[in-house]
C-alpha positions in Angstrom: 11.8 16.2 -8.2 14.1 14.2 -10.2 15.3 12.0 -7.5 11.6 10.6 -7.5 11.7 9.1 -11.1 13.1 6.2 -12.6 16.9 6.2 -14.0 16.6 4.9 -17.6 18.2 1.5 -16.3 15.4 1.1 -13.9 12.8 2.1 -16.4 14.3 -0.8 -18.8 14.4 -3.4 -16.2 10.4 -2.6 -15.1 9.1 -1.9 -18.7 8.4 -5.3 -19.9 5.9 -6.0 -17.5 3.8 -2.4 -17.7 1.4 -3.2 -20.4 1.2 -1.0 -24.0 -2.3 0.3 -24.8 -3.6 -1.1 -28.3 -6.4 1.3 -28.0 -7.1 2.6 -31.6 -9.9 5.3 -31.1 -10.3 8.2 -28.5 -7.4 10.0 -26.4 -4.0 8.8 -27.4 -2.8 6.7 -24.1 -0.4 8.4 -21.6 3.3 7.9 -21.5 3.5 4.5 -18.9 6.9 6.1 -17.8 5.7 9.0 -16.8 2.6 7.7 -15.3 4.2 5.0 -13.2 7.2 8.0 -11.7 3.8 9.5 -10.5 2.7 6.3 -8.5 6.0 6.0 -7.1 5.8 9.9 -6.1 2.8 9.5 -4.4 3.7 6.3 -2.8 7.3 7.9 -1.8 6.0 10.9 -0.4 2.8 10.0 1.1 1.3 12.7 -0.4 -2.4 12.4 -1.3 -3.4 11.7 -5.2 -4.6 15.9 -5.3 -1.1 17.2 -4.2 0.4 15.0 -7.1 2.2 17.4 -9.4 1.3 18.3 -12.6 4.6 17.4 -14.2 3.7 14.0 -13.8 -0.1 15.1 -15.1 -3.7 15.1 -13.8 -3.9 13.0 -10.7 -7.2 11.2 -12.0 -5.0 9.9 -14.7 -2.4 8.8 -12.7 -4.6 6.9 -10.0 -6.8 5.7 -12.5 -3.3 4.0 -14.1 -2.5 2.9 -10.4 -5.9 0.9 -9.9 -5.8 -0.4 -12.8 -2.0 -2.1 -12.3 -2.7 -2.7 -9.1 -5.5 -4.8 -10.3 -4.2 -6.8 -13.1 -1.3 -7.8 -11.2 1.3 -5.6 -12.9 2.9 -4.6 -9.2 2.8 -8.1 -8.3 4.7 -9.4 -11.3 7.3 -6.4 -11.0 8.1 -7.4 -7.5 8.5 -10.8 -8.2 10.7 -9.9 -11.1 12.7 -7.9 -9.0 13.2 -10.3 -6.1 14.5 -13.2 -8.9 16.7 -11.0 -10.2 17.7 -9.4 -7.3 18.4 -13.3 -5.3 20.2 -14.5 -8.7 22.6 -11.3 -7.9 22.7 -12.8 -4.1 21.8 -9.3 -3.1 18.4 -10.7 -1.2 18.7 -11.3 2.6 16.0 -13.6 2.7 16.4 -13.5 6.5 15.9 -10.0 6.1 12.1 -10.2 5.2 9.3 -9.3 7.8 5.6 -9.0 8.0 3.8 -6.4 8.0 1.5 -6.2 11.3 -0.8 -3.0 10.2 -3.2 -4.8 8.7 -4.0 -7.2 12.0 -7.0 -6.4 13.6 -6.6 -5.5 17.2 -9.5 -6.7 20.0 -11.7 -3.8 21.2 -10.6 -4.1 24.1 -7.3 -3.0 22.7 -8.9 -0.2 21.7 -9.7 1.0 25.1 -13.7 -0.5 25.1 -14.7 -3.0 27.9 -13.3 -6.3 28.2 -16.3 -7.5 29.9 -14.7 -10.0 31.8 -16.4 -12.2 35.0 -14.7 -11.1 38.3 -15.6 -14.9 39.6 -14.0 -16.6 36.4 -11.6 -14.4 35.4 -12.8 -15.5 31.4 -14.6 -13.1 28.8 -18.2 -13.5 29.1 -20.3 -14.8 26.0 -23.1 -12.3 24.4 -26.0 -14.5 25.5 -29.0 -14.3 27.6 -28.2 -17.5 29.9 -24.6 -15.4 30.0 -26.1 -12.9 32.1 -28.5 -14.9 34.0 -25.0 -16.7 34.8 -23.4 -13.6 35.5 -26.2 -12.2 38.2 -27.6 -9.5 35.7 -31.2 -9.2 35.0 -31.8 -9.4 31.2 -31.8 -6.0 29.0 -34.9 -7.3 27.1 -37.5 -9.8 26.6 -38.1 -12.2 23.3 
């Protein structure tokens, strides 16, 4: 399991930007460290947050520490961080970067459903009543 946590030059480069708890009253806060080598376990693995294991403690904690971060930017500004210091090194292809296309929503029809496209036009129909009337379909309903 050790290759899935932070070498303590990694952990010093990321630690300024993971925020210190000034909470004075209830549970003493977590170790950030320790939490954030459980994010990266999770995220690594693609395990879900209930197989994490309890080396890195209770999975609550740990997601609860990964919403929250992901929240207040603190992935965001780590990244950033990263990529400056990492294009400063010129170890950054910039023509390297891609997007990411899984979060583009494909047309039903890509899906499988029914394009509902006019044999005589050879164009998708609109959702209308006068579009079926146009179409040579009696209405499904009446206003």
């Amino acid at each position: 399991m050790i290759r899935h946590r932070l070498t303590d030059e990694q952990w010093q480069q990321v630690r300024p930007f993971i925020p210190v708890s000034t909470a004075r009253t209830g549970r003493p806060a977590r170790d950030p460290r320790e939490m954030l080598d459980g994010i990266l376990w999770v995220l690594v693995t693609g395990a879900a947050w209930r197989d994490l294991p309890e080396a890195f403690g209770p999975w609550e904690t740990v997601y609860y520490y990964f919403a929250l971060w992901q929240r207040t930017g603190v992935f965001e500004r780590i990244v950033q961080a990263l990529a400056v210091k990492l294009d400063e090194d010129g170890r950054l292809d910039w023509s390297a970067w891609c997007v990411d296309g899984t979060s583009i929503r494909a047309s039903r029809a890509a899906g499988g459903a029914s394009q509902k496209v006019s044999l005589r036009t050879s164009r998708s129909l609109s959702i209308t009543p006068w579009a079926t009337a146009a179409a040579g379909s009696a209405p499904k309903c009446i206003w």
